[in-house]
Structure formats: C-alpha cells, structure tokens
C-alpha positions, 0 to 999 in steps of 0.5 A: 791580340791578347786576352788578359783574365781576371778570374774569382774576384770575390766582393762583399756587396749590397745589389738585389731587388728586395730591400732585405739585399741592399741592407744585408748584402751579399757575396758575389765573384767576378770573372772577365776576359778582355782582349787587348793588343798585348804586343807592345807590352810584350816587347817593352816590359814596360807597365806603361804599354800595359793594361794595368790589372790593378787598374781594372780591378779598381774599376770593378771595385768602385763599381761593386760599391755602388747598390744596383737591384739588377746585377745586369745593371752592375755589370753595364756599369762596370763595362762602360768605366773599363771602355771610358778607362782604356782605350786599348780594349777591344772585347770584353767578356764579363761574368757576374754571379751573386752567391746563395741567392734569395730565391727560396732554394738552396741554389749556389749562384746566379750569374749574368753575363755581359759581352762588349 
C-alpha cells in the first residue's frame, strides 16, 4: 500500500449558509490523504498503473464549482466523485477548511474533515 498527499490546494469558492457567501464567496484549502496500492505503479513507471494526481485534482475542482451551504456536504461530494472515479482507492482522508470565515471574529479558518 501507498499514500499519495495533495496538500494546500487553494480555490476560489462560493459555499456558506448565509446568502452574503454564496454571492461573494470565499477562500478555502484542500488537503487529502489517499491510500492506494502504489506497487504496480512503482514497478512500471507507467501513469497508467497510477493514481493520476491530476486527475484527482480535477476532481476537487469540479466539485468546489458546485455552491454548498455546508462544507460537510462539499467534502461528501468530493469523496463519492473520487470513489466512483477510482477503483484503486482504499482509504481517504480529506481536509476542508474555509479561510476568514463570517463569524463575527477574526477567526483564521474553519476546517471539517471527512474519512472514508
């Protein structure tokens, strides 16, 4: 077994439970851990026996264009597309955190995560 990071993928989004959010969105980072059998991969050099990082990314990416009031919804999202996307996934660990939320502090994120 393997585990691929992606780490500090920072998007430009438009998620939160008041209306003010999903008009003038926000900022929010991505982390996720996935455990893969990496062993072919390793072997060949061959992206094909892979789990294609740019793939995944995209992934995220199509999901963070979608509005959400819940970022536990987002992150559900985003692991159901990877799981129906890649059948070589065994775990995944994925972190979600909006940046200077609304909550009437100065208050640097807020993150939920998610494990599947």
């Amino acid at each position: 077994m393997g585990v691929i990071k992606i780490e500090g993928m920072r998007f430009y989004a438009f998620h939160g439970h008041f209306e003010a959010e999903q008009i003038v969105g926000n900022e929010f980072l991505i982390d996720i851990k996935i455990n893969t059998d990496c062993t072919k991969a390793a072997e060949t050099d061959n992206l094909e026996n892979a789990l294609n990082y740019q793939s995944v990314y995209e992934i995220i990416q199509q999901q963070m264009d979608i509005k959400s009031k819940l970022l536990e919804n987002v992150a559900k999202r985003i692991l159901d597309a990877l799981y129906l996307e890649f059948s070589k996934i065994e775990k995944i660990k994925l972190k979600i955190s909006k940046l200077n939320p609304p909550m009437g502090g100065e208050i640097e994120k807020v993150s939920v995560t998610l494990s599947r």
